[in-house]
N, C-alpha and C positions, 0 to 999 in steps of 0.2 A: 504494500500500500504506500503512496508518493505523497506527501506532504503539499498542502494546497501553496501559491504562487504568494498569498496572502498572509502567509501564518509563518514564513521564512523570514529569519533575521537576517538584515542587511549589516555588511561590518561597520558602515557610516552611522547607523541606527542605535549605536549601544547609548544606551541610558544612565544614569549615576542610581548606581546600586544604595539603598541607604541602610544594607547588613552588612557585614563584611565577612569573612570565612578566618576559622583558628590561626590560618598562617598568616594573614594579611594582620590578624589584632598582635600574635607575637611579636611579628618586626614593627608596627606602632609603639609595642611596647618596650622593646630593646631598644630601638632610637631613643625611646625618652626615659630609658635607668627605670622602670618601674619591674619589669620581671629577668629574674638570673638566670641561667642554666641550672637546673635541677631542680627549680618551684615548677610546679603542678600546672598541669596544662589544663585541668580543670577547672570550672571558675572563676574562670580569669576577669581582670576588672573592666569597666567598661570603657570605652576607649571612641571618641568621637569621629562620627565621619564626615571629612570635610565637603561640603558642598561649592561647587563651582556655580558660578553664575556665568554665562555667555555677554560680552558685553552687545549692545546692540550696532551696528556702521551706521554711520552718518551718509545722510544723504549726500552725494557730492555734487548730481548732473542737474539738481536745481542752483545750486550757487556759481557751476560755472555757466550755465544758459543767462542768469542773472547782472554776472559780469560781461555777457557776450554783447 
């Protein structure tokens, strides 16, 4: 059975995840001195996800029609 043309992730398409996965919060957390080598991989503390904002482009083809 073939996956509809609609339901395919495009690789331009990825979205900001707002969970992260155990390896991704480890290295969050090594970067920032909170967990050592041999603390428990369980339970580990919560660790924030940074969100991006896209800024928006300026219009440019009315300012130069403008000066034209």
């Amino acid at each position: 059975m073939t996956i509809d043309k609609s339901l395919k992730i495009k690789a331009g398409s990825v979205k900001m995840r707002n969970v992260m996965t155990r390896a991704e919060r480890l290295t969050k957390l090594i970067e920032t001195e909170r967990w050592k080598e041999g603390d428990p991989v369980y339970g580990l503390p919560k660790v924030r996800v940074p969100k991006i904002s896209l800024k928006k482009k300026k219009k440019v083809k009315k300012a130069d029609e403008e000066a034209a």
